[in-house]
Structures are given as structure tokens and as C-alpha cells.
Backbone as CSV, one residue per row, in Angstrom:
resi,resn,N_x,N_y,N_z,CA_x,CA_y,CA_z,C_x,C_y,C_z
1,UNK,166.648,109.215,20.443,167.778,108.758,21.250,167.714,109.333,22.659
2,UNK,167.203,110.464,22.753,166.789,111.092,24.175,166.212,110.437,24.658
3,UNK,165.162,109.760,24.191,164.057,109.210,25.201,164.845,107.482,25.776
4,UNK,165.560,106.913,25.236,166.707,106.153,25.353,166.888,106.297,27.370
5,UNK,167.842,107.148,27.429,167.979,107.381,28.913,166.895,107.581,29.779
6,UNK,165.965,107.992,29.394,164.596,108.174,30.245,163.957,106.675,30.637
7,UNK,163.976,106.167,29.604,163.515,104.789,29.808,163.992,103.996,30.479
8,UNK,165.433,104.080,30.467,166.559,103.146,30.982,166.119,103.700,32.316
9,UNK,166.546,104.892,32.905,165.971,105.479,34.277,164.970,104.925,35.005
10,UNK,163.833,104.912,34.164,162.116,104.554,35.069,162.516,102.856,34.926
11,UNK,162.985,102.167,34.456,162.984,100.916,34.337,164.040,100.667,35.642
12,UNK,164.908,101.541,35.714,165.950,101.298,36.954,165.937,101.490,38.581
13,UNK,164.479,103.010,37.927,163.879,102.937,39.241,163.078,101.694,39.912
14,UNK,162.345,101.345,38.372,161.285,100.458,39.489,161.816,98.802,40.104
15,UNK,162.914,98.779,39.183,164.006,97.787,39.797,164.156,98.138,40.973
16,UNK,164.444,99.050,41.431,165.233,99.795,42.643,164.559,99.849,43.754
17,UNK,161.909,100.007,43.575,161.467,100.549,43.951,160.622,99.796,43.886
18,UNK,160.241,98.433,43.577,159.141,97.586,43.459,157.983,97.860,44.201
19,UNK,157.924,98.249,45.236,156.727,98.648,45.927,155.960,99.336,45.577
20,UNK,156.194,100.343,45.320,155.580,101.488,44.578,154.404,101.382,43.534
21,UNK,154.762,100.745,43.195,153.580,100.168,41.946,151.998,99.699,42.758
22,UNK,152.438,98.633,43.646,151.387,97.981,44.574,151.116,98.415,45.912
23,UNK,151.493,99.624,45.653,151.275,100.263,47.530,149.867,100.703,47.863
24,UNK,148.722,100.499,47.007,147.837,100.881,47.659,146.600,99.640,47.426
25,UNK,147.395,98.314,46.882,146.955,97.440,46.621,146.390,96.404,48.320
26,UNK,147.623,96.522,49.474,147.248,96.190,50.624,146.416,97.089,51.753
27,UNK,146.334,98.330,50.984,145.296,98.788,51.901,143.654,99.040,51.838
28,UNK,143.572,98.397,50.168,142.716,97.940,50.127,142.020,97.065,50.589
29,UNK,142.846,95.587,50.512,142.499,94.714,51.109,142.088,94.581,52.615
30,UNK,142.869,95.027,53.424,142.687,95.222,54.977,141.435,96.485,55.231
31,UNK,141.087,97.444,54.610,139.918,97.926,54.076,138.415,97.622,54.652
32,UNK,138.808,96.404,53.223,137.721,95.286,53.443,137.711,94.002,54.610
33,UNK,138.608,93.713,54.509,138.502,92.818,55.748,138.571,93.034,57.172
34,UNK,138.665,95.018,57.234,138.290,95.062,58.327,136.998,95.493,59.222
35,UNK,136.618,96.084,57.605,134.882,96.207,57.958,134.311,94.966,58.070
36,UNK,134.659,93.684,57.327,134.113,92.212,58.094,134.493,91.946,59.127
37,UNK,135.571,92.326,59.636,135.891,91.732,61.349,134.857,93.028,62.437
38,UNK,134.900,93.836,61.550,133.674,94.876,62.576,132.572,94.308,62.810
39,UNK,132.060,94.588,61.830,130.871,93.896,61.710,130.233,92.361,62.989
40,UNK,131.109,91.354,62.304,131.112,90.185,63.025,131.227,90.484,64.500
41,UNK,132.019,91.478,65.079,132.805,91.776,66.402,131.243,92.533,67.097
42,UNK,130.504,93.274,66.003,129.343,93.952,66.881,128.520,93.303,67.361
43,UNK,127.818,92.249,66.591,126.889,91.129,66.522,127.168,90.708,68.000
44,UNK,128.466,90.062,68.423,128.608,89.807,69.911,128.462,90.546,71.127
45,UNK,129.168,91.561,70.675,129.069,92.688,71.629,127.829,93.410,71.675
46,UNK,126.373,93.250,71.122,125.300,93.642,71.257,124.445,92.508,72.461
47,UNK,124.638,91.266,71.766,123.995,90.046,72.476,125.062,90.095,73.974
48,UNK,125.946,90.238,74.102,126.842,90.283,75.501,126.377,91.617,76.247
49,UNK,126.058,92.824,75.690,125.255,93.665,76.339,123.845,93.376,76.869
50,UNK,123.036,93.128,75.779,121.542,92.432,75.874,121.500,91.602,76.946
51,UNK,122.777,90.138,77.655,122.653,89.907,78.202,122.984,90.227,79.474
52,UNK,123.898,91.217,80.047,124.390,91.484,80.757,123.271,92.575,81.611
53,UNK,122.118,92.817,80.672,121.092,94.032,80.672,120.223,93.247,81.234
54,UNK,119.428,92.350,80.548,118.886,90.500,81.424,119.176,90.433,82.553
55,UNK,120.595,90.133,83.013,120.528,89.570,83.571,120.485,90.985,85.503
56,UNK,120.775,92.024,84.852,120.739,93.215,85.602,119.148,93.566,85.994
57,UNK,118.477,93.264,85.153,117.499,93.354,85.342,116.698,91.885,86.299
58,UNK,117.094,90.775,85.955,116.161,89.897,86.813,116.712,90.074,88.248
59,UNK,118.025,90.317,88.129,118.873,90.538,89.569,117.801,91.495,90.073
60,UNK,117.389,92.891,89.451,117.136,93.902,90.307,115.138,93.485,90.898
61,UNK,114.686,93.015,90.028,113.117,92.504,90.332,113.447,91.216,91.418
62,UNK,114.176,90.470,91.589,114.368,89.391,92.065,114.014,89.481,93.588
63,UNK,114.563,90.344,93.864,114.364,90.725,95.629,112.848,91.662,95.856
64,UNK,112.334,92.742,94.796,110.999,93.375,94.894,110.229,92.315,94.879
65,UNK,109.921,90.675,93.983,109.383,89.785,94.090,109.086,88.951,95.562
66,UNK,110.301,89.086,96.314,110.566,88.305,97.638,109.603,89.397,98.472
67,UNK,109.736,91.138,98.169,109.542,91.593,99.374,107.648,91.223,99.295
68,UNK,107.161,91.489,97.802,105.816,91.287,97.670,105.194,90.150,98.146
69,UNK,106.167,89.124,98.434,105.405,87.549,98.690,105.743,88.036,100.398
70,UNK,106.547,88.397,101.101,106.775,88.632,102.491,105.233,89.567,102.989
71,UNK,105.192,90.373,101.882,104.401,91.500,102.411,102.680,91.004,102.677
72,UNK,102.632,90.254,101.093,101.461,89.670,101.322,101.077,88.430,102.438
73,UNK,102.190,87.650,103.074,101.981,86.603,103.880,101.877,87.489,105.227
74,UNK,102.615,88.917,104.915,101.952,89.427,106.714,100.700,90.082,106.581
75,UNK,100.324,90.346,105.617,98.949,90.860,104.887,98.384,89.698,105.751
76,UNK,98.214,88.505,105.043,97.068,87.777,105.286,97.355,86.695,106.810
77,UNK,98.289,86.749,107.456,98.487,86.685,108.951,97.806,87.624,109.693
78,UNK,97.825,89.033,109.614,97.233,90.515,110.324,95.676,90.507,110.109
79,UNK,95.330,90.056,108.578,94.097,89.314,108.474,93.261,88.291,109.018
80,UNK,93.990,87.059,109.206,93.640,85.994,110.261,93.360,86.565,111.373
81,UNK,94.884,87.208,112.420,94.144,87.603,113.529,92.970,88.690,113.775
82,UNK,92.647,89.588,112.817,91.605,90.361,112.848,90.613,89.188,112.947
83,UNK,90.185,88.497,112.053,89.187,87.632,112.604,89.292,86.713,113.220
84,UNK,90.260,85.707,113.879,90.152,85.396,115.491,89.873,86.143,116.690
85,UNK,90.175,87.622,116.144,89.426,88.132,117.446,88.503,88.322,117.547
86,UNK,87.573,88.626,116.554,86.176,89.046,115.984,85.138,87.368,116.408
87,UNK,85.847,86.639,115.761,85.273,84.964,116.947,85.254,84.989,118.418
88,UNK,86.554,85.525,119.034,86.861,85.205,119.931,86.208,86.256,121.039
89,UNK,85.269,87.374,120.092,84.700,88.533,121.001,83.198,88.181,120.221
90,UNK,82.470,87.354,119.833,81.655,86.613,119.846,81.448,85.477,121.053
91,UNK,82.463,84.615,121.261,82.590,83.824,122.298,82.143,84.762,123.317
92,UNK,82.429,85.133,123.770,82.526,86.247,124.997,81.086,86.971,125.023
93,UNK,80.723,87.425,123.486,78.984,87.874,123.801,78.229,86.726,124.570
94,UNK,78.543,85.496,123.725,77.690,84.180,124.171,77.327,84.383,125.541
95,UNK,78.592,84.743,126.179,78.035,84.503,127.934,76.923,85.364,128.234
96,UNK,77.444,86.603,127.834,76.265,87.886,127.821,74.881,87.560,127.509
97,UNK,74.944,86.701,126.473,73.360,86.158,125.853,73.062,85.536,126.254
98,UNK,73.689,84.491,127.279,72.883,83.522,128.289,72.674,84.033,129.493
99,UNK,73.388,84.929,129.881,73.059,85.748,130.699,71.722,86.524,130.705
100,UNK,71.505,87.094,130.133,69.972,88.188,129.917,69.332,87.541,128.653
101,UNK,69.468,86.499,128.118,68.824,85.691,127.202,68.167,86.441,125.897
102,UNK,69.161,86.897,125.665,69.362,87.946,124.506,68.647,87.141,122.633
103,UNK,67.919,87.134,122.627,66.985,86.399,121.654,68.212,86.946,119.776
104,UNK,68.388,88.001,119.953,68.494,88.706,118.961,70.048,87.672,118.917
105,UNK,70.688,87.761,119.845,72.152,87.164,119.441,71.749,85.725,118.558
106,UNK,71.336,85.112,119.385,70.722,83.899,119.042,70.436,83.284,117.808
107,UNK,69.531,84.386,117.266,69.489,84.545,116.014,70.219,85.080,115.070
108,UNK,70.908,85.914,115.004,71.694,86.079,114.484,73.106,85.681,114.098
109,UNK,73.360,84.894,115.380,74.763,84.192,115.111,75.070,82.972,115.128
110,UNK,73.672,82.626,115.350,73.822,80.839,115.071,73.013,80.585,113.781
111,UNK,73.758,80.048,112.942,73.318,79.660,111.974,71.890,78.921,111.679
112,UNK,71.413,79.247,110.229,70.179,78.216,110.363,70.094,76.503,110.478
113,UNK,71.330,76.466,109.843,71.598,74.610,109.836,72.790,74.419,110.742
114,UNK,72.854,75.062,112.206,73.368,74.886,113.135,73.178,73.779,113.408
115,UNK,73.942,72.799,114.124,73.681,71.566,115.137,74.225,71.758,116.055
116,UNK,73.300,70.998,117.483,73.646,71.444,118.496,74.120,69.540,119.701
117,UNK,75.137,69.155,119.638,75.156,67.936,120.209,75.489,67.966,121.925
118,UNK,74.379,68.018,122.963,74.514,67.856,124.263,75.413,67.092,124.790
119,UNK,75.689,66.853,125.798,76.428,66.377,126.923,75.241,64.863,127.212
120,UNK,74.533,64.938,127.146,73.643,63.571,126.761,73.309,63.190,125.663
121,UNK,74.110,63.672,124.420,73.739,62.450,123.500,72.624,62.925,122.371
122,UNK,71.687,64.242,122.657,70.909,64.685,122.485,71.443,65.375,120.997
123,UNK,70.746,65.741,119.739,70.976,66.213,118.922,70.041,67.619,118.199
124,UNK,70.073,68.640,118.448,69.305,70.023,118.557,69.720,70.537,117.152
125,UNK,68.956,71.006,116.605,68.644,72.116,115.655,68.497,73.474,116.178
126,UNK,68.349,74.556,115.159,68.324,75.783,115.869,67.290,76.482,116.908
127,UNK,65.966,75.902,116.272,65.126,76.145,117.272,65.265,75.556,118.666
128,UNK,65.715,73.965,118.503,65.412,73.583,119.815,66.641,74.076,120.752
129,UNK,67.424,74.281,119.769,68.706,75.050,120.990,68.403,76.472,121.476
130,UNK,67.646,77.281,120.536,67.408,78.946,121.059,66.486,78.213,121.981
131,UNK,65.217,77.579,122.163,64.496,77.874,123.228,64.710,77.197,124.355
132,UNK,65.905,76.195,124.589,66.640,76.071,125.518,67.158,76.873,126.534
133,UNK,68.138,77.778,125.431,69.009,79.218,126.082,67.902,79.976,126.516
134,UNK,66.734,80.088,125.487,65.952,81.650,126.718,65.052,80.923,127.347
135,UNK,64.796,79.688,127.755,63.887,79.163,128.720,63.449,80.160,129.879
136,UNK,62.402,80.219,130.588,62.572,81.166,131.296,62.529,80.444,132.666
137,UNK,62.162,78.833,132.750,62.404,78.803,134.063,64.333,78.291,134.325
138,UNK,65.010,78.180,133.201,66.162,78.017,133.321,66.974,79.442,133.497
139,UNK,67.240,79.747,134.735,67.935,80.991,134.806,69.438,81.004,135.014
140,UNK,70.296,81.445,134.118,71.892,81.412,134.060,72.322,82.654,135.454
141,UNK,72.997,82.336,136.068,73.076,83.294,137.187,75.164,83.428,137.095
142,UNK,75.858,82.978,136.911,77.427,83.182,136.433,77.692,82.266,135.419
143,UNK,78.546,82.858,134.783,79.305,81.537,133.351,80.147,82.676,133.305
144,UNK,81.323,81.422,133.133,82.898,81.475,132.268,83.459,80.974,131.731
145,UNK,84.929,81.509,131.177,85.676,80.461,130.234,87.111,80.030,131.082
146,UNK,86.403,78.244,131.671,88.001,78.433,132.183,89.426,78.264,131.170
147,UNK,88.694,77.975,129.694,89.927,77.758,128.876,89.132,78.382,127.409
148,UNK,90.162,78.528,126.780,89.341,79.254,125.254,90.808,79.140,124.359
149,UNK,90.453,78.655,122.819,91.587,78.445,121.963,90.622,78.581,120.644
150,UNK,91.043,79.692,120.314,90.760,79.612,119.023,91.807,79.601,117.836
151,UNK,91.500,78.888,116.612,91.915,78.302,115.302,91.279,79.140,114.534
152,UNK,91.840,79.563,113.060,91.491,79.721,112.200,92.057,79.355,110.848
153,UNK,90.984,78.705,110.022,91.438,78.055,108.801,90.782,78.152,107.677
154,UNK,91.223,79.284,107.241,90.357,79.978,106.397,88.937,81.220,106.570
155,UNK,88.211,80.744,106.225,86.881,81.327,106.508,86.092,79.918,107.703
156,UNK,86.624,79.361,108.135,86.179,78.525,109.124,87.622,78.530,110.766
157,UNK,86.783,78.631,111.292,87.181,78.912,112.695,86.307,78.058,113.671
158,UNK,87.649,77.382,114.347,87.398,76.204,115.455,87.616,76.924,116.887
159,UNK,86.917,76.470,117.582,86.917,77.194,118.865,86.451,75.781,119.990
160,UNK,87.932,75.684,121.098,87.947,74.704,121.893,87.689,75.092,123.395
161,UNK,87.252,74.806,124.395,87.610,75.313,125.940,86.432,74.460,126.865
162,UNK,86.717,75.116,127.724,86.466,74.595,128.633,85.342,75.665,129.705
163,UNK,84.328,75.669,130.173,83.606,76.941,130.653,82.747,76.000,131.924
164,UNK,82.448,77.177,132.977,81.825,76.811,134.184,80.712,77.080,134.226
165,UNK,79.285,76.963,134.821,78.037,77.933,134.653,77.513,77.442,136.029
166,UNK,76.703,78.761,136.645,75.955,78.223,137.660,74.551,79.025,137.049
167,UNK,73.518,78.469,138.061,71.946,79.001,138.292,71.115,78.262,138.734
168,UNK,70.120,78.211,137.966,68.743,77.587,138.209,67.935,76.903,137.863
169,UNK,67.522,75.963,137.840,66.795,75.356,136.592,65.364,74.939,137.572
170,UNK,64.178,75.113,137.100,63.065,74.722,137.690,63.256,75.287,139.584
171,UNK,64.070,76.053,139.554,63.948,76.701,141.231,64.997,75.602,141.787
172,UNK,65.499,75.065,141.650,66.714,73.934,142.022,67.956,74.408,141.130
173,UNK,68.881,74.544,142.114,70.251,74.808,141.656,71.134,74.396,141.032
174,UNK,71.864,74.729,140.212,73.100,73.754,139.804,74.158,74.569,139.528
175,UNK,75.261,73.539,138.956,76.525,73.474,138.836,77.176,72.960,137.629
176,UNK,77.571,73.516,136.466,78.194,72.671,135.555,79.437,73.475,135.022
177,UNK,80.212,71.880,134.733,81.831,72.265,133.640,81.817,71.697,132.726
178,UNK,82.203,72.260,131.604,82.121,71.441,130.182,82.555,71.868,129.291
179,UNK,83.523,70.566,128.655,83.898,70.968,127.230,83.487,71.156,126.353
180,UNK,83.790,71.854,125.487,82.908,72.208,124.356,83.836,72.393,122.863
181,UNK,83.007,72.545,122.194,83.966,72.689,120.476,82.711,73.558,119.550
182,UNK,82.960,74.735,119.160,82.163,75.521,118.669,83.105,75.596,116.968
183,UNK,81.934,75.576,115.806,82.698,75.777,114.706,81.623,77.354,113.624
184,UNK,82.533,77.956,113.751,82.162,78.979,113.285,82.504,79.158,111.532
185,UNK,81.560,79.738,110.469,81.610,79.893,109.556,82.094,81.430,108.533
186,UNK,82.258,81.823,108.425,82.755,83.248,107.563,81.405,83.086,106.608
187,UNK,80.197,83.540,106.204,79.392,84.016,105.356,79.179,85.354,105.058
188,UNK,79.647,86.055,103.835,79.473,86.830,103.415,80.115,87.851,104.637
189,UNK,81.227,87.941,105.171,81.915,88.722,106.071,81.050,88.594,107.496
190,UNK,79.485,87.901,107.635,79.487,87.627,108.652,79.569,86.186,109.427
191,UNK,80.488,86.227,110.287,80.439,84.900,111.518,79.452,84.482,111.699
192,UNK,79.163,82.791,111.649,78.038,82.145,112.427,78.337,80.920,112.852
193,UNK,77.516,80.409,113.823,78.197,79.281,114.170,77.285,78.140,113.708
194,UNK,77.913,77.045,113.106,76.962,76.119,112.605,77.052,74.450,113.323
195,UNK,77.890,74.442,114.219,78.109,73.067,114.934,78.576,73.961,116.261
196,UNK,78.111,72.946,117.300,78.374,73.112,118.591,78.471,71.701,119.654
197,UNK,79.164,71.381,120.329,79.405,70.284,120.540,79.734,70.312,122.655
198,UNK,79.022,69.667,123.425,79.193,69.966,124.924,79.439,68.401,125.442
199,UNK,80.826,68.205,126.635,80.700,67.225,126.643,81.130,67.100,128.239
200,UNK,80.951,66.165,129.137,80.838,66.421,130.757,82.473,65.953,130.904
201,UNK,82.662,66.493,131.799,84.006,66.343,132.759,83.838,65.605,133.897
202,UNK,85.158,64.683,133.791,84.882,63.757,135.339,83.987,62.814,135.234
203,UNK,84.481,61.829,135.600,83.342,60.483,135.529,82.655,61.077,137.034
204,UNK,82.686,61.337,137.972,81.617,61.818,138.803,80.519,62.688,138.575
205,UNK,80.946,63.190,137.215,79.662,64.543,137.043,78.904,63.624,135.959
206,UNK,79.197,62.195,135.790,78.815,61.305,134.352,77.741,60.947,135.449
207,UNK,78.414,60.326,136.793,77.537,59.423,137.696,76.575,60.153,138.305
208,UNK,76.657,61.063,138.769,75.710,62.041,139.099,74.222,62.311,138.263
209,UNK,74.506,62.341,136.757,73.975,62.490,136.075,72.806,61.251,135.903
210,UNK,73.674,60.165,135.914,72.820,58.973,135.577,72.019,58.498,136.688
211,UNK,72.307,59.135,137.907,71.493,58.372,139.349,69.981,59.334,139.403
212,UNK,70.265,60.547,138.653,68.945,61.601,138.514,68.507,61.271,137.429
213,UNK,66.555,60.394,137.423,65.926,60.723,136.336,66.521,61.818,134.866
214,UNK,66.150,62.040,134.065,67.064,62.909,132.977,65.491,64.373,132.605
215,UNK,64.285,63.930,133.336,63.336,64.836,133.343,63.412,65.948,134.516
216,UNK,63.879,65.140,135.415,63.771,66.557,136.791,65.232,66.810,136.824
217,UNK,66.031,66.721,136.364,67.553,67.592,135.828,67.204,68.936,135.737
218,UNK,67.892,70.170,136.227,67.437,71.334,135.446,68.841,71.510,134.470
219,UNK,68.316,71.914,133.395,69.042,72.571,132.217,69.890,73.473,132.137
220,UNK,71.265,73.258,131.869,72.158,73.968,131.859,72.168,74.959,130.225
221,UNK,72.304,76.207,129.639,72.383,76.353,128.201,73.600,75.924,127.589
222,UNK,74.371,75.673,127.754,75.642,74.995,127.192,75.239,73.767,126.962
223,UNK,74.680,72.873,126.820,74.130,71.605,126.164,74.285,70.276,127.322
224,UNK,72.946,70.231,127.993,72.765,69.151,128.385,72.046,69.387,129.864
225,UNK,72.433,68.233,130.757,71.540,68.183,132.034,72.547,68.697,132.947
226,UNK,72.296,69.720,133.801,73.284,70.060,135.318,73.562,69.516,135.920
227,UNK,74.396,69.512,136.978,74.298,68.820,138.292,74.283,69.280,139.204
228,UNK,73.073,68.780,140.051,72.590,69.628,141.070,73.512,70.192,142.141
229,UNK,73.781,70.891,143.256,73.834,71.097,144.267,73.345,70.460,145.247
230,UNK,74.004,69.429,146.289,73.542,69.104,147.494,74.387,69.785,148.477
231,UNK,73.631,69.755,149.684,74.000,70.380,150.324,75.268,69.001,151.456
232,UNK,75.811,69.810,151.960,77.386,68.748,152.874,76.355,67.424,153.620
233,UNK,75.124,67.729,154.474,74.770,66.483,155.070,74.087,65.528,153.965
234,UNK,73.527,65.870,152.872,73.427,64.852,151.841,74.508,64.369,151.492
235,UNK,75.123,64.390,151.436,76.460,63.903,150.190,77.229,62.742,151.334
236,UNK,77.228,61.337,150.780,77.586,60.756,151.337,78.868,60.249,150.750
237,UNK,80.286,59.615,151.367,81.170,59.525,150.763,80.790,57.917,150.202
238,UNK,81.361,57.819,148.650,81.294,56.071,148.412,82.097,55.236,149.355
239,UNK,81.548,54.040,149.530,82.099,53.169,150.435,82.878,52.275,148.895
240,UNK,84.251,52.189,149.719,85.147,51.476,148.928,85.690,50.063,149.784
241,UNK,85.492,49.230,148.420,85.865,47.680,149.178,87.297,47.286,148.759
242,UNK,87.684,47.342,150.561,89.600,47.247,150.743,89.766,45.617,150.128
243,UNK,91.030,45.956,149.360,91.756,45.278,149.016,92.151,44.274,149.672
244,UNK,92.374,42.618,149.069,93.044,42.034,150.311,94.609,42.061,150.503
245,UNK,95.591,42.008,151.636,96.928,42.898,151.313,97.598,41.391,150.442
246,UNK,97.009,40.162,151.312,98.101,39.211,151.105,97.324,37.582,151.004
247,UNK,97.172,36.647,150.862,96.428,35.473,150.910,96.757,34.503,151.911
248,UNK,96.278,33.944,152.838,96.482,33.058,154.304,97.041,32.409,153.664
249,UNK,97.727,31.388,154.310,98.852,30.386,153.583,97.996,29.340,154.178
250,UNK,97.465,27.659,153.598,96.424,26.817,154.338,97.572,26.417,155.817
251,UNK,96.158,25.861,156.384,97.105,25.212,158.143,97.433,23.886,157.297
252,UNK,98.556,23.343,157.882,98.441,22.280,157.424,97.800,20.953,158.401
């Protein structure tokens, strides 16, 4: 009969206290479902780092890439002009070598399958152009450049201008100007020139040319025939035939 009231009690409590029973039933659950929302939540937040790391990183190479392509295009500009000048202080021996008829330049910097195209039309190989330049009754006495442009395009270099020469040819004097076009090659780090090209200025230095036989010409080394020197009482002015101003009207 004691145990009567005891019973009645715990039965009144848990009327009273329903929770109690299941209170550790919801923290189980949330437990577990919150190690699945972890979980799931890291997975993103690794790949959102990873990318944020990407993209920190192409940002930071992005500009070292720019400076390497800048660096190398002044690289190989500083390069070019090193060898336009290295042509362009070749040009400049040339005169020297026609000057004292320097055999060794000759050879050495004109190529073996050089061509050489005169101011007449004429087409030279290497020999016949070296023994042109050191002729010995052709004596170079001044040469210059009244114009000089050099190109470079690649390992080939164009060279344009314009140059004056005086001297001697057969003990008779001359006078020449002429354009020219020199094309130089890059072999094995050394320059040579393998085309050369001379062409006359002024249809008076054309006519001149053509009224003198093309055998008693003396030889200019820049490619082709001189033009002589006369002296003021030779040189006669062309006679030019005047225009008529207006046409007679008939008598009637």
C-alpha cells in the first residue's frame, strides 16, 4: 500500500514534466545534422579559397609577364641598332677601301655570290667588281655620302643613299653622283654584302654618258662609266627651239 503513493507521485510528475523523458532526444539529432551542415559548408569554403588563391595568383604573374615581353622587345630593338651601326660603319670603310684600294676589305666583305648591277646596265660578279675597285689606272681621289639610310630586317640589312666621287680614270678626270642600294647579309655574326645596285642622276649625266664612246669613259668604283670634266670653253650651252607664242591669223 506504500508503494501506492509513490506511484501515484512519479505518474503525476511526469504529467506535470513531459519533457524530461525526451530531453536528450533533440540534441541528438541537431548533433548529427550539424556535423552534415559542416561538412557540406567546408567543401565550399575550400574551393572559394582555392579560388580566390587562383585568382591572386594570375593577378600577381600577370604584370611580371607584360614586364618580360616589354623587356625583351627593348632587348631586341638595342640589338637591331647595334647592328645598323656595325653596317653603317662598314659603309663608311667602303670609302676608305676605294680610297687606298684596300684588297683585304674587298674580300672579305663582299660576299662570294655578290652581284654587282652598274649604272650601265652591266652585271658583275665578285671578281669582276674587286678588280674594278683596285684598278690601278682608276684612281679614287675624294668620295662621299651625300645621303645614307639604313634598314634592318632581321639578319638582312638594306642600305639606300646617295654618294659623290671624284679622280681619275686613264689620266682623264671625272666626276660622279649616284644612287645606290647595297644589301647586306648577317652570316654567322659576320656582315657581307651580296647585291649592290648604282644608278645615274639627272638626265644630263644619262646624256653625257651616251655622247662618249662607253670604252674611253674612265671608271668610276661605285658601278659604271664617269663623267668627264670639261673644262668652261668646251661646254657649250644646248640651243633650244623657241616656242611659237601665238599663230598669224590668214590675210584675207
Amino acid at each position: 500500500m506504500d508503494r501506492i503513493p509513490l506511484l501515484l507521485a512519479l505518474v503525476i510528475g511526469l504529467l506535470l514534466n513531459p519533457g524530461s523523458v525526451t530531453a536528450q532526444q533533440p540534441y541528438k539529432t541537431p548533433a548529427r545534422t550539424g556535423r552534415n551542415i559542416t561538412t557540406s559548408k567546408a567543401a565550399p569554403t575550400s574551393n572559394t579559397t582555392s579560388t580566390k588563391s587562383s585568382s591572386k595568383t594570375s593577378k600577381a604573374t600577370s604584370p611580371s609577364v607584360a614586364t618580360s615581353a616589354v623587356i625583351s622587345d627593348e632587348s631586341a630593338k638595342a640589338l637591331e641598332a647595334m647592328e645598323v651601326e656595325r653596317v653603317t660603319g662598314l659603309e663608311q670603310e667602303r670609302i676608305q677601301a676605294d680610297l687606298k684600294k684596300d684588297k683585304r676589305w674587298f674580300e672579305d666583305c663582299l660576299g662570294e655570290d655578290v652581284t654587282s648591277a652598274t649604272s650601265e646596265g652591266r652585271l658583275e660578279n665578285k671578281a669582276q667588281l674587286v678588280a674594278r675597285c683596285l684598278d690601278p689606272t682608276n684612281i679614287v681621289e675624294s668620295e662621299k655620302y651625300d645621303q645614307l639610310n639604313v634598314r634592318a630586317y632581321g639578319d638582312v640589312i638594306i642600305v639606300t643613299g646617295m654618294l659623290s666621287q671624284t679622280g681619275k680614270g686613264n689620266n682623264v678626270p671625272y666626276s660622279i653622283q649616284r644612287r645606290f642600294t647595297d644589301v647586306w647579309v648577317n652570316r654567322g655574326g659576320m656582315w657581307q654584302q651580296v647585291a649592290t645596285h648604282v644608278s645615274p642622276i639627272g638626265a644630263g649625266d644619262v646624256a653625257s654618258q651616251s655622247a662618249t664612246p662607253a670604252t674611253s669613259q674612265p671608271q668610276g668604283t661605285r658601278g659604271g662609266a664617269a663623267l668627264e670634266l670639261q673644262s668652261p670653253t668646251a661646254t657649250q650651252a644646248p640651243q633650244l627651239t623657241p616656242r611659237p607664242t601665238a599663230l598669224a591669223s590668214p590675210t584675207p
